[in-house]
MARDO-877113 format. One record per residue (C-alpha): x, z, y; residue in three letters; residue number from 1. Coordinates in nm, 3 decimals. Each point is the difference from the previous one (the first is absolute). Layout:
! MARDO-877113
       px       pz       py  residu  num
        X        Z        Y     ala  NUM
...
! end
This chain:
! MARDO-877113
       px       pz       py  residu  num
   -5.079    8.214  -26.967     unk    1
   -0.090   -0.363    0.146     unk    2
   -0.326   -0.034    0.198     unk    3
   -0.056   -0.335    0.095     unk    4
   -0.341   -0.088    0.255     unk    5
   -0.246   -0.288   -0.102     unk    6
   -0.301   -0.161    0.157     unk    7
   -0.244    0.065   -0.316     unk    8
   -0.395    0.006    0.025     unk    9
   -0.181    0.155   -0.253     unk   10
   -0.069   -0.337   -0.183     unk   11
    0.358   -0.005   -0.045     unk   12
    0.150    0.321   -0.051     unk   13
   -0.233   -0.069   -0.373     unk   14
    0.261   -0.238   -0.091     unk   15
    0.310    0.196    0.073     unk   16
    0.169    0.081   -0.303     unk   17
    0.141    0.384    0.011     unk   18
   -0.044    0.302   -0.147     unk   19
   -0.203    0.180    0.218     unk   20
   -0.240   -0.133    0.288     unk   21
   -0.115    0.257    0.218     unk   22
   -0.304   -0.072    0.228     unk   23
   -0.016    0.185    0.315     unk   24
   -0.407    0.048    0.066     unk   25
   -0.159    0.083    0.312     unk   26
   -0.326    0.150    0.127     unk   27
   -0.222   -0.255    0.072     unk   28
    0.185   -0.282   -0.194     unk   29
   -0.235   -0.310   -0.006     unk   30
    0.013   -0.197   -0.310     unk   31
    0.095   -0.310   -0.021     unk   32
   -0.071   -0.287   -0.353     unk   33
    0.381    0.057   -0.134     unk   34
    0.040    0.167   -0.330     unk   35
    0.176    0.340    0.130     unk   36
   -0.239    0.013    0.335     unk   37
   -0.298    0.003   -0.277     unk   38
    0.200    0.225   -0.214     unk   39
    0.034    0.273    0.263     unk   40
   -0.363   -0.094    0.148     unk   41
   -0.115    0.058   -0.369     unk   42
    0.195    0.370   -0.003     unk   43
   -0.113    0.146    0.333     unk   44
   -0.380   -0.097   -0.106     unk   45
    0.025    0.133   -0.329     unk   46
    0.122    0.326    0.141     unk   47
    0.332   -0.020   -0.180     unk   48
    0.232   -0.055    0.290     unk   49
   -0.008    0.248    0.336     unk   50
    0.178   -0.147    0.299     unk   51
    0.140    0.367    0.121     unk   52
    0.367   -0.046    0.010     unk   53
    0.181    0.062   -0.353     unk   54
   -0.298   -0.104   -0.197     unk   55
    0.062   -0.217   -0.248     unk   56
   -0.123   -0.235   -0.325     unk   57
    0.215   -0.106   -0.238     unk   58
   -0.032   -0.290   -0.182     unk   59
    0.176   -0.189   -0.321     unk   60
    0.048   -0.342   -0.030     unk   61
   -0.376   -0.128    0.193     unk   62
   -0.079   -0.325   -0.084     unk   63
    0.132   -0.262    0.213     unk   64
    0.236    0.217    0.194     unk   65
    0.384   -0.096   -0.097     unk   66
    0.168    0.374    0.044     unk   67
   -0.014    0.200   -0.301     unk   68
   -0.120    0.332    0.151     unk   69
   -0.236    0.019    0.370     unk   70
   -0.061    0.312    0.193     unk   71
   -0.310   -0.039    0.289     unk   72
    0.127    0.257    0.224     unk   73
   -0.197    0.157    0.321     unk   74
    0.159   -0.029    0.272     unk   75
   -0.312    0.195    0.271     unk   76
    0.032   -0.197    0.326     unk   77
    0.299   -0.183   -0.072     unk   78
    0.212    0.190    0.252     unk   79
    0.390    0.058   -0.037     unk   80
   -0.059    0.383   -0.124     unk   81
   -0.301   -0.109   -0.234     unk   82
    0.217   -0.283   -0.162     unk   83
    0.293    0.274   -0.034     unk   84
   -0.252    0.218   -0.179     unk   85
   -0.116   -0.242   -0.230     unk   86
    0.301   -0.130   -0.093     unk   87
    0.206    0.335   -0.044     unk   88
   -0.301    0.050   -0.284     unk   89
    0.153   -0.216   -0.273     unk   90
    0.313    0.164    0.029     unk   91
   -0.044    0.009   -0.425     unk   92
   -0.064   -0.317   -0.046     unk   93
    0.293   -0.150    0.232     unk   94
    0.230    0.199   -0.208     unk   95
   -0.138   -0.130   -0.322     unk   96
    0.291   -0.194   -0.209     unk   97
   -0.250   -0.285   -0.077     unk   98
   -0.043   -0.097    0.408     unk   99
    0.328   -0.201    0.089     unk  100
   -0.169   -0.221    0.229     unk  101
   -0.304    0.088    0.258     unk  102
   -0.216   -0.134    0.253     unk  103
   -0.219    0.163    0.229     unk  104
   -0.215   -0.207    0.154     unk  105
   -0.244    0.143    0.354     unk  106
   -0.376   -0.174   -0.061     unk  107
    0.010    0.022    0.402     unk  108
    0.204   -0.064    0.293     unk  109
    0.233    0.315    0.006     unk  110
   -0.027    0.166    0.314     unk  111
    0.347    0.057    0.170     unk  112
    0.238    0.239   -0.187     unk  113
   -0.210   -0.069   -0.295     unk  114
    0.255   -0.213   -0.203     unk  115
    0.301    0.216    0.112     unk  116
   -0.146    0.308   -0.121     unk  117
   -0.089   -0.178   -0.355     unk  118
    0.314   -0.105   -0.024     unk  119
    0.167    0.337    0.088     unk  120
   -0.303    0.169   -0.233     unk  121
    0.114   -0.251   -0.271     unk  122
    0.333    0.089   -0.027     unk  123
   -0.042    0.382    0.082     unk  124
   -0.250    0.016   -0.334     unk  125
    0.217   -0.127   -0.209     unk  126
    0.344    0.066    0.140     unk  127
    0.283    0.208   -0.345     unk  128
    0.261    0.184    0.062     unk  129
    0.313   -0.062   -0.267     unk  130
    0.273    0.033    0.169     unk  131
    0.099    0.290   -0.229     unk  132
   -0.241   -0.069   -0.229     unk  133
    0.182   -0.248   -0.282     unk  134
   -0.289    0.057   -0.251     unk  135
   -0.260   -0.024    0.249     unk  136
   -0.241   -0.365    0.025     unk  137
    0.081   -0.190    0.302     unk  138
   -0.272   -0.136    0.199     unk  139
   -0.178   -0.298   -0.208     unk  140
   -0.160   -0.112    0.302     unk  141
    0.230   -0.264    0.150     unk  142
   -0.196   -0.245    0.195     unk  143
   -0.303    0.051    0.214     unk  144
   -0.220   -0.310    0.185     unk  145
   -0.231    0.144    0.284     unk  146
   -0.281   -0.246    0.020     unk  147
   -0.138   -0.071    0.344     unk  148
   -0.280   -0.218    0.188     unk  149
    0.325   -0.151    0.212     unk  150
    0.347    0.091   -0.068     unk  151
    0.111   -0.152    0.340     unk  152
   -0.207    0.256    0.220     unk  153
    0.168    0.319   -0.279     unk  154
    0.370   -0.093   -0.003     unk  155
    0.159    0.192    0.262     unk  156
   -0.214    0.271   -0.125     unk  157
    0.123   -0.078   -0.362     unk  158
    0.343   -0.016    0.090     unk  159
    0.050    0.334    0.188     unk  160
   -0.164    0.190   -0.313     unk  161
    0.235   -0.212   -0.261     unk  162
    0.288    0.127    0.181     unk  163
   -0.152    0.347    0.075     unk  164
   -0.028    0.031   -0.378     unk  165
    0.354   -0.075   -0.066     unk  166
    0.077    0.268    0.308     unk  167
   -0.211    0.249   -0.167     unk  168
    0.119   -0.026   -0.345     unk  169
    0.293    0.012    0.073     unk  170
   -0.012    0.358    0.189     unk  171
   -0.170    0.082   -0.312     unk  172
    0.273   -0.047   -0.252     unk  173
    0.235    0.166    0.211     unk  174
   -0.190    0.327    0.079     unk  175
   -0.126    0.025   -0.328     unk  176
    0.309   -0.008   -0.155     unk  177
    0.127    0.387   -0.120     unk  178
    0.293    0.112    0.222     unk  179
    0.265   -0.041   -0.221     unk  180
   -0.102   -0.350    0.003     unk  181
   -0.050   -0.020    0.343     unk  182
    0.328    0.167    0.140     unk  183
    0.115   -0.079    0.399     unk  184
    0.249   -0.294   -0.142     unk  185
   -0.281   -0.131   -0.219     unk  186
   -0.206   -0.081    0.289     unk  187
    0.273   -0.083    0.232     unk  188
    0.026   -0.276   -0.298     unk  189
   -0.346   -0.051    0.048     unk  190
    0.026   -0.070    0.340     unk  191
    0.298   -0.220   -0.032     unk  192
   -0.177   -0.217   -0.287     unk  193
   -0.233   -0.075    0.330     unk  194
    0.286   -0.191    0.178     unk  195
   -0.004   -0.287   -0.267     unk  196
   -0.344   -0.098    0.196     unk  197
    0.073   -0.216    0.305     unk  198
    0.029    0.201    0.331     unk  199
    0.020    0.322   -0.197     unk  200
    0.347    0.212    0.080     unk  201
    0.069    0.328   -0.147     unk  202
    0.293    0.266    0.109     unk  203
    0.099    0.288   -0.217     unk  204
    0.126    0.304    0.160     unk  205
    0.146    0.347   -0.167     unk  206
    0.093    0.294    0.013     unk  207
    0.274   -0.059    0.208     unk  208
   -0.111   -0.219    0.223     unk  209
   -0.325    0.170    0.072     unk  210
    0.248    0.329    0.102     unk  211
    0.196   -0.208    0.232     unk  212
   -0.308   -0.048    0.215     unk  213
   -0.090    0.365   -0.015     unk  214
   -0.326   -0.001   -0.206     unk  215
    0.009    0.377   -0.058     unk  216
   -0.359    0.037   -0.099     unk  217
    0.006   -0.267   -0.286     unk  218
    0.335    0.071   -0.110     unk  219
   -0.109    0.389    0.006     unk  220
   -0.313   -0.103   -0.244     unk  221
    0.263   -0.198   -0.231     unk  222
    0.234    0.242   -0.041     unk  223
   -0.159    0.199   -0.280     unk  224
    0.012   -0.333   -0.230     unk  225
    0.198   -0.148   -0.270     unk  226
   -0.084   -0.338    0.118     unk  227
    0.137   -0.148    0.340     unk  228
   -0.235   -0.067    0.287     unk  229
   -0.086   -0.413    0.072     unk  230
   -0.063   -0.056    0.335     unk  231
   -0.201   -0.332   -0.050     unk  232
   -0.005   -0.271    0.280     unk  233
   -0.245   -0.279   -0.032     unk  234
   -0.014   -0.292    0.258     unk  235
   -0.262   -0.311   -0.017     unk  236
    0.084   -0.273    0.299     unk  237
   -0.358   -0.201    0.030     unk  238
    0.008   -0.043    0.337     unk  239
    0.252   -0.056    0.257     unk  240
    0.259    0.271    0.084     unk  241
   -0.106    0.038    0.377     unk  242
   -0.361    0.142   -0.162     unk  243
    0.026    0.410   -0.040     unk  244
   -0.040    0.065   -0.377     unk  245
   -0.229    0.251   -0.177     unk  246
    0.174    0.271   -0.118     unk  247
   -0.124    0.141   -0.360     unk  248
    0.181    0.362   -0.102     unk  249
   -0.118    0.111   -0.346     unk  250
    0.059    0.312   -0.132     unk  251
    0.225    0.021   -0.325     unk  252
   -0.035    0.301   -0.172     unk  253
    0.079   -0.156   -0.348     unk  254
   -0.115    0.391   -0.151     unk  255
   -0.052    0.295    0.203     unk  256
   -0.026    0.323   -0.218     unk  257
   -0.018    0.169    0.348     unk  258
    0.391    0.122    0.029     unk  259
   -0.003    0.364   -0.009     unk  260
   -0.285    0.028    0.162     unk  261
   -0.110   -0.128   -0.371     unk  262
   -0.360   -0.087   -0.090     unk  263
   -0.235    0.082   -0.308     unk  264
    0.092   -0.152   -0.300     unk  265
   -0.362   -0.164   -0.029     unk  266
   -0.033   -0.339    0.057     unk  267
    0.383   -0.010    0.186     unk  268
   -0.004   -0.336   -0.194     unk  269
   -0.154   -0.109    0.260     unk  270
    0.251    0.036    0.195     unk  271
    0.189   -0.360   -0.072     unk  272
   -0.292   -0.149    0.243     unk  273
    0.173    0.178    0.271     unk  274
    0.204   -0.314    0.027     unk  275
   -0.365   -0.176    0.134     unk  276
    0.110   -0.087    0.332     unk  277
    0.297   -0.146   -0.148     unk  278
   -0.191   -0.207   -0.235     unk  279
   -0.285   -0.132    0.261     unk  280
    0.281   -0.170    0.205     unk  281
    0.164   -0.108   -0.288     unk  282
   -0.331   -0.183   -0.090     unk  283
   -0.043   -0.104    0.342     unk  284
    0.345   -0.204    0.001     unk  285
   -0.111   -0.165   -0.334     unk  286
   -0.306   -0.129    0.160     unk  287
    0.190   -0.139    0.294     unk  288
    0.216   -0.183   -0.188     unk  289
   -0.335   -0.165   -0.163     unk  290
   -0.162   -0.060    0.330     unk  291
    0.313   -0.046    0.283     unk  292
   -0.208    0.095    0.259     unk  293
    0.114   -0.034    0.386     unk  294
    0.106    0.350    0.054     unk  295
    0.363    0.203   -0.006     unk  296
   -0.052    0.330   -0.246     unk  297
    0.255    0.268   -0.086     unk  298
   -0.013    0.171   -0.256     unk  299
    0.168    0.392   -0.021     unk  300
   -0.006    0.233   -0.296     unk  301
    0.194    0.330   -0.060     unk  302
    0.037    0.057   -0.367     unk  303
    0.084    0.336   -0.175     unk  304
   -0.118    0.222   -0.231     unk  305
   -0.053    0.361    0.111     unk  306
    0.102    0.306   -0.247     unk  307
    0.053    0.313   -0.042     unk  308
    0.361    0.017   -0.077     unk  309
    0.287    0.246    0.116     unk  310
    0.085   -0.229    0.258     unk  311
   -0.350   -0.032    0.152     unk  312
   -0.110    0.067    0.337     unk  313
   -0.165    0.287    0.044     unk  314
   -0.268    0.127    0.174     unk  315
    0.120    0.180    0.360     unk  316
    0.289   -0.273   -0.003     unk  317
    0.073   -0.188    0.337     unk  318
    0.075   -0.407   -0.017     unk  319
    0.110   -0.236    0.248     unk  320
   -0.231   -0.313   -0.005     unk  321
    0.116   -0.326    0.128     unk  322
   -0.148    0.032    0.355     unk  323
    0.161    0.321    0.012     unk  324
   -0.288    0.209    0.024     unk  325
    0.057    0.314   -0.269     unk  326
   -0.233    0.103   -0.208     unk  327
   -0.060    0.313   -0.239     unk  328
   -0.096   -0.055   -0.351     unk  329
   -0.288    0.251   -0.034     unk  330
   -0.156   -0.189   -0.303     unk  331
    0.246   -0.227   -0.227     unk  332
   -0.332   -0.145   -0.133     unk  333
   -0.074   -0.178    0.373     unk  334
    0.302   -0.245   -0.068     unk  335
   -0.182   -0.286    0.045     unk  336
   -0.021    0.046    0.386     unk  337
    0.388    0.112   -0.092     unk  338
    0.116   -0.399   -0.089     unk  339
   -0.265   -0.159    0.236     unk  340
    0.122    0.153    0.366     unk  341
    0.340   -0.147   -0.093     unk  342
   -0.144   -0.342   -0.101     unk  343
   -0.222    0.015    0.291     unk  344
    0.330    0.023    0.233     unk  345
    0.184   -0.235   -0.106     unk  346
   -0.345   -0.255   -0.020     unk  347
    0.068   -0.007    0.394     unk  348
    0.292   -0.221   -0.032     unk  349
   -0.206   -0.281   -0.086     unk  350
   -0.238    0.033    0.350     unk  351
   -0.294    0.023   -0.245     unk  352
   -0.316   -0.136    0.136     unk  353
   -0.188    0.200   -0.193     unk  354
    0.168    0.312   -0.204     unk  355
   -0.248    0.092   -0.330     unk  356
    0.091    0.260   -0.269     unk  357
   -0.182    0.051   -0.338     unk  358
    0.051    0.315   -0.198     unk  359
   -0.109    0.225   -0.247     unk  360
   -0.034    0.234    0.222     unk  361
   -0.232    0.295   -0.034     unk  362
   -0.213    0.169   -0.208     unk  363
   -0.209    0.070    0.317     unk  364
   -0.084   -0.358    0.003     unk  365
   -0.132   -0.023   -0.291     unk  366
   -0.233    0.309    0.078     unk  367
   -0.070   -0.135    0.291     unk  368
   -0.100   -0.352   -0.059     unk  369
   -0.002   -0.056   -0.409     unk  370
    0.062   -0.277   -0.163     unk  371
   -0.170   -0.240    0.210     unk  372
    0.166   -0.009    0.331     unk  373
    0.362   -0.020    0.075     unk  374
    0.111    0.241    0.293     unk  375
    0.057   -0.189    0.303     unk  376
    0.234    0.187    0.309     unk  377
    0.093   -0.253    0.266     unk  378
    0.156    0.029    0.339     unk  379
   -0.133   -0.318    0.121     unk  380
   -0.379   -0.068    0.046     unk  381
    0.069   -0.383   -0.040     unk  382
    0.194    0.053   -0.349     unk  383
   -0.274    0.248   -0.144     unk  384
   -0.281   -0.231    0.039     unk  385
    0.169   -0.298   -0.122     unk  386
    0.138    0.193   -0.325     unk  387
   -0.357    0.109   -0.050     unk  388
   -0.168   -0.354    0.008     unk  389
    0.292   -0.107   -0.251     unk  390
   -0.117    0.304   -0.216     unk  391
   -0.362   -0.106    0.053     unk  392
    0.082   -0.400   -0.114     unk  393
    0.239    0.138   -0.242     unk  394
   -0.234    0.209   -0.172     unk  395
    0.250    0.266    0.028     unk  396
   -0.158    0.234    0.253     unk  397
    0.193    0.281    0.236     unk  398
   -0.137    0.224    0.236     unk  399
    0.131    0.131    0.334     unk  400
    0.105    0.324    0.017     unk  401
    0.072    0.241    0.363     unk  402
    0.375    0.052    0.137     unk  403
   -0.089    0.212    0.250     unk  404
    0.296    0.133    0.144     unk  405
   -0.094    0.373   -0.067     unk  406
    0.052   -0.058   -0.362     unk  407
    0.365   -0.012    0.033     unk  408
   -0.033    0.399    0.091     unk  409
    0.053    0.100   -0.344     unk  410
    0.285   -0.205   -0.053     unk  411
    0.240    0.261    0.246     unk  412
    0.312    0.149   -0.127     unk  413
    0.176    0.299    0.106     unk  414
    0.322   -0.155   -0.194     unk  415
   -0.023   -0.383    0.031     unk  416
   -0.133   -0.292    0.294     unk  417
   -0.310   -0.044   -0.312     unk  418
   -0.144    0.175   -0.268     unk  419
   -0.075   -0.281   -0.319     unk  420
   -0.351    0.201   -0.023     unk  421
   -0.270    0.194    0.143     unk  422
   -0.270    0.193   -0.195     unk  423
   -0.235   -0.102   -0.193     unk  424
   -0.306   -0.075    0.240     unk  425
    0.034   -0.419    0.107     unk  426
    0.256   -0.041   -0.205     unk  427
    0.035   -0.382   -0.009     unk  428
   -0.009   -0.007    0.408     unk  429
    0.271    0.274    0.030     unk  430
    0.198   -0.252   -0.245     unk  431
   -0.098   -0.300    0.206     unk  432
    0.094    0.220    0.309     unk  433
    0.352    0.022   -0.188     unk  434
    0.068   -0.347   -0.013     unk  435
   -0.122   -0.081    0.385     unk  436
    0.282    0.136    0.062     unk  437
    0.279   -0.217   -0.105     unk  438
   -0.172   -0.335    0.132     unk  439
    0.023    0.009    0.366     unk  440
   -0.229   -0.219    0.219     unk  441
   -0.019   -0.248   -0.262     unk  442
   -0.352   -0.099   -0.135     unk  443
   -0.038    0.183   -0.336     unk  444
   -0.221    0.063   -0.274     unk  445
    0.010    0.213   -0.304     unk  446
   -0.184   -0.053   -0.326     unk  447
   -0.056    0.305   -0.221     unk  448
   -0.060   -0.150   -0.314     unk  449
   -0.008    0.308   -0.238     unk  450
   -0.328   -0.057   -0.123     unk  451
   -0.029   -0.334   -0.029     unk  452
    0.321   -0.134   -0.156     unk  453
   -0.068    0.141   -0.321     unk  454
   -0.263    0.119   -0.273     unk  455
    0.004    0.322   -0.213     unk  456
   -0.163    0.073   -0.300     unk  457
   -0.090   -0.294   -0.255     unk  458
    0.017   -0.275    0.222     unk  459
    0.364    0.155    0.118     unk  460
    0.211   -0.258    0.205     unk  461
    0.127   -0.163    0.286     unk  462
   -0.298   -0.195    0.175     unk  463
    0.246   -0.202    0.227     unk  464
   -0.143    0.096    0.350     unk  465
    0.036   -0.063    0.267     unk  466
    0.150   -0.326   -0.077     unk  467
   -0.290   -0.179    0.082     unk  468
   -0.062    0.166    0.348     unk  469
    0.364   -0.056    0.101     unk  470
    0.025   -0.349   -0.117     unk  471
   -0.325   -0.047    0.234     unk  472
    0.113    0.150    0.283     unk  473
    0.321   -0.232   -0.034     unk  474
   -0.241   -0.334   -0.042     unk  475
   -0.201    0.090    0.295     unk  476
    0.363    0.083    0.216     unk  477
    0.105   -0.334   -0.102     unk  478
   -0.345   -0.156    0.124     unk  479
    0.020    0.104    0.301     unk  480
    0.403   -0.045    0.060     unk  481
   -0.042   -0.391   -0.087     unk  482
   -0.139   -0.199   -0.280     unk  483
    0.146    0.056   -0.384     unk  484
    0.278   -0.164   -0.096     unk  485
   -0.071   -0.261   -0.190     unk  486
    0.097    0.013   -0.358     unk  487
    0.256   -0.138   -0.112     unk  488
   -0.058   -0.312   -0.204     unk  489
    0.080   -0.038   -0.342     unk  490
    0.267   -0.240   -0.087     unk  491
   -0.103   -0.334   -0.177     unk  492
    0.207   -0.200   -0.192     unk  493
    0.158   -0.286    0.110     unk  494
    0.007   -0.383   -0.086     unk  495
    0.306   -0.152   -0.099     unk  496
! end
């Protein structure tokens, strides 16, 4: 979808030919002698229009307005949540085949994160999967306008959403797709589509190589497969080499029926967003190569499927990971930790300055926090707090969780260095604990993302998180490393 950002007043926005014009209404608006500022003045006196966010008035074809359908939409107090709110209400109507083109126009000066969120809120409402789904409508909705007092003052704004969009649907397609669409070498092909963007590489490792460097943990969570493990390596140059890069390591679980230790056949469908990780920092490299900000990211992600079959691990086996700690296999349905310790040990090679995993971790998390908050573990005090303001501006909130060392207790083995789980009680910190230890000194966070990169039920999908808190965190690294490159130019044609 195109969004494009205009400097429209009301008086204006009632000669803009599209389909649908959407007016976001504040508390408090003060009329002014235009036709739509009477036409909302007219609705909110009348009693026929609230200003709560999400409440709405639809109108056809008013006199003297040029788009063929207008919704006056609340928007409360104008803030970045409220205008989220409001917009995420006309998720129908966005997905209508009638509305190609859209504008959505703020009757006041947006408060900051105001047009980002509409934007994101836009596309989020009326965002189709069809990827395997030849029958299905695409989206109609192929151009959006986002009306503003002065476009100037919105565009960096307006830019990092555009891009974040692009990010976000893209990690959408991917971890929606079913598994057999979806396979390790699928997304490794995903990945290496990403390399045809400028400062984009992408490295493909297998099975073979991935043995040669002794990744017994992820090659012990392949092994009960039919398809062959992609070790997935992901490299964006935006700022000089001498500058540390971030180091992204998503987890790949491209289906996890839980190995032998197999889970209940009820909702196991579920179980191709176990690939989330892998998808956020796939999204995250598509908005990079949208916005080339000044910053060095890597990009790791194991790939595998785990199942049940003869050749399996099972549960009491020992494996060698790649730092050579051991580790006994006490639950073949923790095999996410499994592929991330070796991905976390070979992330040192590239002197990180910052080391973040996201996973689909734990059902703990999702006890513990919902759907709401990602789970945020960090090692560094520094890291935490900035990955929770990029949450915060994101709109893609995580929460700090403990890593007290006393966790790690239930992770002892009588048979192995580790155990890959404790019991039940704090389950997402004794994972977290897990993890700690394959990273070293080196400043590291880790996102559990199991109940936030996906819906169940009837609005069942991928919801593309944390896209937009990593691609934040990135943006506010670059700040403060140096100004953003500059984009590049586009090429004009030349006289002859």
């Amino acid at each position: 979808m195109n969004f494009e950002l205009k400097t429209l007043s009301l008086a204006a926005a009632a000669s803009h030919k599209c389909d649908l014009l959407v007016l976001l209404v504040p508390e408090g608006l003060a009329p002014q002698a235009d036709a739509l500022s009477q036409l909302v003045a007219s609705a909110i006196k009348d009693g026929d229009l609230e200003t709560k966010p999400g409440k709405q008035l639809s109108l056809y074809a008013p006199h003297g307005i040029a788009a063929r359908r207008v919704v006056l939409l609340g928007c409360g107090k104008g803030g970045a949540h409220a205008v989220r709110q409001a917009v995420q209400a006309l998720g129908a109507t966005l997905k209508s085949a009638a509305i190609k083109r859209a504008a959505l126009v703020f009757c006041m000066e947006p408060e900051v994160g105001a047009v980002g969120a509409a934007v994101r809120a836009m596309a989020d409402a009326s965002y189709v999967y069809t990827a395997t789904k030849p029958k299905a409508e695409p989206r109609a909705l192929s151009r959006v306008t986002v009306g503003v007092a002065d476009a100037a003052a919105a565009r960096a704004e307006f830019a990092t959403a555009a891009a974040l969009v692009t990010g976000i649907e893209y990690a959408r397609d991917w971890a929606n797709r079913p598994a057999n669409h979806a396979t390790p070498t699928l997304i490794g092909d995903a990945a290496k589509a990403l390399a045809r963007h400028a400062g984009i590489q992408c490295k493909l490792h297998g099975p073979a190589q991935v043995a040669k460097w002794g990744m017994g943990a992820f090659l012990a969570v392949a092994q009960g497969s039919d398809q062959p493990l992609r070790f997935i390596e992901l490299r964006y140059d935006g700022a000089p080499r001498t500058q540390a890069p971030v180091v992204l390591v998503g987890k790949g679980i491209t289906f996890d029926t839980g190995g032998i230790s197999l889970k209940p056949a009820a909702e196991m469908d579920e179980m191709k967003f176990d690939m989330g990780g892998a998808a956020s920092v796939l999204g995250v490299f598509r908005a990079l190569a949208e916005l080339r900000p000044a910053v060095n990211v890597v990009g790791l992600i194991p790939a595998c499927e785990n199942m049940p079959d003869g050749r399996a691990v099972k549960p009491g086996d020992v494996v060698t990971s790649m730092s050579g700690q051991t580790i006994e296999i006490l639950n073949t349905d923790a095999e996410g930790r499994l592929v991330l310790c070796d991905a976390l040990t070979y992330a040192a090679r590239f002197k990180p300055q910052a080391l973040i995993d996201i996973a689909t971790l734990t059902g703990a998390c999702v006890v513990a926090l919902g759907a709401l908050r990602s789970g945020l573990f960090a090692s560094d005090d520094e890291l935490a707090a900035r990955l929770q303001a990029a949450g915060d501006a994101a709109l893609d909130p995580c929460w700090r969780m403990p890593l007290d060392d006393d966790y790690a207790d239930g992770l002892k083995s009588n048979f192995a260095d580790v155990a890959n789980v404790a019991g039940r009680a704090g389950g997402a910190i004794t994972a977290a604990k897990f993890l700690q230890r394959f990273v070293g000194d080196l400043p590291w966070a880790h996102l559990d993302i199991a109940g936030t990169a996906w819906k169940g039920g009837a609005a069942k999908g991928a919801t593309g998180r944390p896209v937009g808190l990593l691609l934040h965190y990135l943006l506010d690294v670059a700040a403060t490393s140096g100004s953003r490159r500059k984009a590049a130019a586009p090429r004009r044609a030349r006289a002859v």
